[in-house]
C-alpha positions as CSV (number, residue, x, y, z in Angstrom):
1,X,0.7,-12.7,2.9
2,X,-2.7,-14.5,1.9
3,X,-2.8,-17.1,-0.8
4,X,-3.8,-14.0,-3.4
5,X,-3.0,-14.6,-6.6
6,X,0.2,-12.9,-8.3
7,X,-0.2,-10.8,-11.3
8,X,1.5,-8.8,-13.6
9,X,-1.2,-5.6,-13.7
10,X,0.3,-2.5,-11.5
11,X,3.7,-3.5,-11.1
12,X,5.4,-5.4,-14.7
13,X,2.3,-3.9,-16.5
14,X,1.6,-0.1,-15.7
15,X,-1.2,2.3,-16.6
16,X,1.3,4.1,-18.9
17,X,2.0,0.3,-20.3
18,X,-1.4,-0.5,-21.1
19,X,-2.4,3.3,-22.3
20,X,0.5,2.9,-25.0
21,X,-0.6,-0.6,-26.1
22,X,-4.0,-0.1,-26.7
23,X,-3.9,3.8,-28.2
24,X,-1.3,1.4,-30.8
25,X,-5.3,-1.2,-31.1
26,X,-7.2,0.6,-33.8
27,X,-10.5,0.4,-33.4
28,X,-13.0,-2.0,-30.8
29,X,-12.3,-5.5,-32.6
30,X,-8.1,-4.5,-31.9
31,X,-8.7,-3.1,-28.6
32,X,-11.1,-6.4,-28.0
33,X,-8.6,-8.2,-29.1
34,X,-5.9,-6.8,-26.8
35,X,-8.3,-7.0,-23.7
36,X,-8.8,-11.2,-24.6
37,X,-5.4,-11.5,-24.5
38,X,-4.4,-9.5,-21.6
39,X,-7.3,-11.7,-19.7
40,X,-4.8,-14.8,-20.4
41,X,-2.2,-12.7,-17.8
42,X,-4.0,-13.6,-14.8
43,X,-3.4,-16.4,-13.3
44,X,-6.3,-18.9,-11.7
45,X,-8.4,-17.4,-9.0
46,X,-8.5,-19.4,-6.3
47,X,-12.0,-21.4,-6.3
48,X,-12.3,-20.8,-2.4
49,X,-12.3,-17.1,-3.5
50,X,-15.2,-17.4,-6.1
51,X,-18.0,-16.8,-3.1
52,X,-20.0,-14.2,-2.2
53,X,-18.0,-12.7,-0.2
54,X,-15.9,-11.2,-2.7
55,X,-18.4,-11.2,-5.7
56,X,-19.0,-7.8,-6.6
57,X,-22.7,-6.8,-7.1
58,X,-23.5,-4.5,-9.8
59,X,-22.2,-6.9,-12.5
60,X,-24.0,-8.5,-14.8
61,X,-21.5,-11.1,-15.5
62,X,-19.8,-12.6,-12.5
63,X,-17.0,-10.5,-10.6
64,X,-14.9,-11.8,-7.8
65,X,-12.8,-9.5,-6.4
66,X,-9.7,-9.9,-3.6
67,X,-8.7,-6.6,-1.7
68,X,-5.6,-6.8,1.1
69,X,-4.0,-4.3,2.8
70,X,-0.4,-4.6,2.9
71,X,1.7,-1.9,4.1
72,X,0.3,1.6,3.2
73,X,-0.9,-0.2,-0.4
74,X,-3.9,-1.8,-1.3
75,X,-3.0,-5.4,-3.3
76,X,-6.0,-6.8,-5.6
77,X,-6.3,-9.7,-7.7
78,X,-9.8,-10.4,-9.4
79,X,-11.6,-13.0,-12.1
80,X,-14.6,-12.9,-14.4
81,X,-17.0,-15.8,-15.8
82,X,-16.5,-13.4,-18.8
83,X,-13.6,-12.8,-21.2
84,X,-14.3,-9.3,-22.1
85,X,-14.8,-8.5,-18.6
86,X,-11.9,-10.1,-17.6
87,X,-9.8,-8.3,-19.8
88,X,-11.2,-5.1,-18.4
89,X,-10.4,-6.1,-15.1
90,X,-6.9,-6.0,-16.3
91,X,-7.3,-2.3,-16.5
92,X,-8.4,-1.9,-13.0
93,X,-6.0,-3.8,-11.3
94,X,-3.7,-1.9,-13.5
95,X,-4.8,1.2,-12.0
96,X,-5.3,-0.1,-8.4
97,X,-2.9,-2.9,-7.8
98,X,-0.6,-1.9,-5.5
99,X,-1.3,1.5,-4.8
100,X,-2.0,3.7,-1.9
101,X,-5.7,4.8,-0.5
102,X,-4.9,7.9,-1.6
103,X,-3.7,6.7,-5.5
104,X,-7.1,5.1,-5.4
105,X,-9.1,7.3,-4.3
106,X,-7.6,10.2,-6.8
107,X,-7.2,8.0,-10.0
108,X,-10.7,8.8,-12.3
109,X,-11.1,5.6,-14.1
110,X,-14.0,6.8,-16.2
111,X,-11.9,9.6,-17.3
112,X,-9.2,7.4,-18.6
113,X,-11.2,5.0,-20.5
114,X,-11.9,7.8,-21.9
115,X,-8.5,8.2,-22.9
116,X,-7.9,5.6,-24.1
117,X,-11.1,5.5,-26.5
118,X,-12.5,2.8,-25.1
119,X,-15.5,4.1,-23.1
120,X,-18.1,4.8,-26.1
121,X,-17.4,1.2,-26.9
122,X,-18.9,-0.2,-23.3
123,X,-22.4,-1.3,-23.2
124,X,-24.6,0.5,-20.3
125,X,-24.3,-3.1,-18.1
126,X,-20.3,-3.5,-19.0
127,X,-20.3,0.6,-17.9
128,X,-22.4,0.2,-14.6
129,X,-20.2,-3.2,-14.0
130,X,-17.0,-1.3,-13.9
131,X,-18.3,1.3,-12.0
132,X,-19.5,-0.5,-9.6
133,X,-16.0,-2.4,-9.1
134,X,-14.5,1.0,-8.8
135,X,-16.9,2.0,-6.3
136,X,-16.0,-1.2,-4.4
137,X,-12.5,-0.8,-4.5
138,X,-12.6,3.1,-3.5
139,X,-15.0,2.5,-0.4
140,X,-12.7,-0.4,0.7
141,X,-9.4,1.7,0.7
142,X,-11.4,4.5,2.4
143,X,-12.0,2.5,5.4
């Protein structure tokens, strides 16, 4: 295997993990909150990742992302200049870490931020960032 980094999101820490904990975050500043903390989870991206070939356009803030095929599942490991975002990117590998081309590309994100409540709280550039990452991750597991 590369030199990706290891994380807890989509293996220790599962959708139905994070879905419980923040449903229990009452309210943006909690599930903020949460987000900032879950952020602290991921270890140190590699700085010979940060590049531009694995910075996701369609960000605002700056998004590297790390996609490797292993097996018949798709291992990811990503950073953010940005707290927030990087918190958020807790929720995607959550959903996308380890799972199969066809997980991925059946698994609505949008829909489950909905869910969770956290969807109305997103600016339009934090919305269109995710998306985009999405987008990346669902194109590169279609391949």
């Amino acid at each position: 295997m590369s030199n990706l980094p290891h994380h807890p999101f989509g293996t220790e820490i599962s959708l139905s993990d994070l879905s419980n904990r923040l449903s229990q975050a009452q309210g943006w500043e909690a599930k903020n909150r949460l987000l900032v903390q879950l952020a602290r989870e991921l270890p140190e991206f590699p700085v010979e990742m940060r590049d531009n070939e694995h910075r996701v356009s369609g960000c605002e803030s700056q998004v590297w992302l790390w996609l490797e095929r292993k097996d018949d599942c798709y291992l990811l490991a990503a950073d953010s200049d940005s707290k927030v975002i990087k918190g958020l990117l807790t929720l995607i590998l959550a959903a996308y870490h380890d799972k199969s081309a066809t997980d991925i590309q059946n698994f609505d994100f949008t829909a489950w931020l909905n869910e969770l409540g956290l969807q109305r709280f997103l600016s339009a550039s934090r919305g269109n960032g995710l998306k985009a990452i999405v987008t990346h991750i669902k194109q590169h597991s279609n391949m």
